[in-house]
C-alpha atoms as one frame of an Amber mdcrd trajectory, in Angstrom:
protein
  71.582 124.236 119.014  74.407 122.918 116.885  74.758 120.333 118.178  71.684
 118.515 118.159  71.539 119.752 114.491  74.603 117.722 114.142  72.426 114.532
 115.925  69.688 114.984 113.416  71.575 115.412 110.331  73.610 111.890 111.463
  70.774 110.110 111.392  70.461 110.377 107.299  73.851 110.950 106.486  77.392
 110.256 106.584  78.941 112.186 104.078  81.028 114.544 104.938  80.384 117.221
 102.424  76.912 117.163 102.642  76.990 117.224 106.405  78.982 120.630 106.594
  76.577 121.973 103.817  73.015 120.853 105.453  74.980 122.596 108.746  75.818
 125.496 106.845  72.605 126.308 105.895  70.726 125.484 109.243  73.632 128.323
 110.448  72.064 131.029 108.229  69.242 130.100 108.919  68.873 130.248 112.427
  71.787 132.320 113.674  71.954 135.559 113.219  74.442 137.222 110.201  77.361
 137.731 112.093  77.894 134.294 113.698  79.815 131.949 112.235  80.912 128.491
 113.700  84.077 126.830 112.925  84.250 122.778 112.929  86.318 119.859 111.468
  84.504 116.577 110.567  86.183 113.181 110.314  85.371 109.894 109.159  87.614
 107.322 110.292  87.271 103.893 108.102  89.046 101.151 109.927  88.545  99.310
 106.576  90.309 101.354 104.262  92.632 102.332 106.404  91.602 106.607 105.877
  90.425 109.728 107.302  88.393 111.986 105.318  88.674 115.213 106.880  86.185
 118.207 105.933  87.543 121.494 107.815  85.340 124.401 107.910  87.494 127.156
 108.797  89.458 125.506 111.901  92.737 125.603 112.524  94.806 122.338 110.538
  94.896 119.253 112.543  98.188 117.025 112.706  98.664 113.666 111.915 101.556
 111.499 113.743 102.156 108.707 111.879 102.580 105.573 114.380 105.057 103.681
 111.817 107.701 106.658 110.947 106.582 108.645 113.477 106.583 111.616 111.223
 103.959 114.692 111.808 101.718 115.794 108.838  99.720 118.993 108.807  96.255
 118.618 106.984  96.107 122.198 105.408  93.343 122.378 103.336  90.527 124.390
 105.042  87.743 125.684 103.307  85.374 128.854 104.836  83.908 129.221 108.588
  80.009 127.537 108.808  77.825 130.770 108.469  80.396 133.064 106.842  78.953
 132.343 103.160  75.740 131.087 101.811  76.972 128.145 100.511  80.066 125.947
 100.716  79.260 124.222  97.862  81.581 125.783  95.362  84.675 125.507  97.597
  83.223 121.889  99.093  86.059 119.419  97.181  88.582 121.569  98.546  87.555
 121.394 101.697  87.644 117.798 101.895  91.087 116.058 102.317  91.489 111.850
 102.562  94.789 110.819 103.667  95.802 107.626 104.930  95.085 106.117 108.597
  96.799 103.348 109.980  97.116 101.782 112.832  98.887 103.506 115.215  98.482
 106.392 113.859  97.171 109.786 115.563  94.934 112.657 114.936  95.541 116.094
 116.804  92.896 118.466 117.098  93.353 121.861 118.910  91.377 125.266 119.737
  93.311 128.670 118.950  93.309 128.983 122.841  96.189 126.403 122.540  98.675
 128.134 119.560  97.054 131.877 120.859  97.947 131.327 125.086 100.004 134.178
 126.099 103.116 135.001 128.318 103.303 137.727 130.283 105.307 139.829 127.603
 102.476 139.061 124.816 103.846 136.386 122.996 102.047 133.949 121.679 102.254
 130.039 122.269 102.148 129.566 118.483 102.093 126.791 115.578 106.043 126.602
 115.784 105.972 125.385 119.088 102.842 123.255 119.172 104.699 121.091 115.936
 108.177 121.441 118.015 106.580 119.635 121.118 104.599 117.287 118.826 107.909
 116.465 116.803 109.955 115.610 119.971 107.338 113.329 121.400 105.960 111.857
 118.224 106.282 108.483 119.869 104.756 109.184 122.921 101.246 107.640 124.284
  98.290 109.632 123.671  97.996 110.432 127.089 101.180 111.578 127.914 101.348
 113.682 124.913  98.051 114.935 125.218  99.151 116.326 128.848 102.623 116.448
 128.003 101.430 119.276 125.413  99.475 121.032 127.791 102.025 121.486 130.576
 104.225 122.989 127.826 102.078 125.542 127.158 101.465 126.221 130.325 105.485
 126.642 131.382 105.658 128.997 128.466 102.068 130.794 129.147 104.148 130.559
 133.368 100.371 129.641 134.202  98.977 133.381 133.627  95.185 133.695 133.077
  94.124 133.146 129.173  91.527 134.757 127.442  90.651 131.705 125.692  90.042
 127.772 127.045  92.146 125.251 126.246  91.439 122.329 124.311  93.296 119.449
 122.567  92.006 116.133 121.290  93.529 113.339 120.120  92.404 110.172 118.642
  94.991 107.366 118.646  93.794 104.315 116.027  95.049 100.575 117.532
């Protein structure tokens, strides 16, 4: 389904904005009503030195900042793919290009990570996933990456989620 949608639409295109839109309409087209799909796309260009971000309704990525090792939430977030007919009205906001250095780091997570439970119905949350990403900032991408999710598993004390688990990060050298 989506993705192979995603494959086609590649092919021709590499804007962001009209990626999201072309998906958004192959959404109501195909799927029914009530479905809608969250997504972030990013372009990385190594020349520039950017990231142009276009977040559909996802939760906000971090950036880590290899030089002052200082964590940066991308906020803007426009509408869920599906929800609305079109996201052309709200597409600039939507789209956010920040700067991408070497060194730096991108964070992408699921709401199963910031919505994993403890046993007295507390949730994992934002404050803690920026806490943990804070105190290991300089960290490699590997040992944060599992670094982040043994911490939410000691404060989840391993108890079965509703919801997988899943983190990305892209570390630029």
């Amino acid at each position: 389904g989506l993705r192979s949608c995603m494959r086609l639409i590649l092919e021709d295109e590499s804007n962001p904005k009209y990626i999201i839109e072309k998906l958004n309409r192959m959404i109501r087209k195909t799927q029914s009503r009530k479905m809608f799909v969250t997504a972030i796309f990013a372009i990385i260009d190594t020349e520039k030195n950017k990231c142009i971000l276009f977040n559909a309704g996802h939760l906000p990525p971090y950036k880590i900042s290899g030089e002052s090792k200082e964590i940066f939430k991308i906020k803007k977030h426009g509408l869920a793919l599906g929800a609305m007919n079109s996201v052309e009205a709200e597409g600039a906001a939507n789209e956010v290009v920040f700067d991408f250095n070497k060194g730096d780091k991108l964070v992408l997570y699921t709401d199963g990570v910031n919505e994993a439970m403890n046993n007295s119905k507390s949730e994992y949350g934002l404050e803690n996933l920026e806490l943990y990403l804070n105190n290991n900032a300089d960290k490699k991408t590997n040992e944060l990456l599992t670094g982040l999710i043994s911490d939410v598993k000691r404060f989840t004390n391993n108890s079965l989620q509703r919801d997988d688990l899943t983190l990305l990060i892209i570390h630029r050298n």
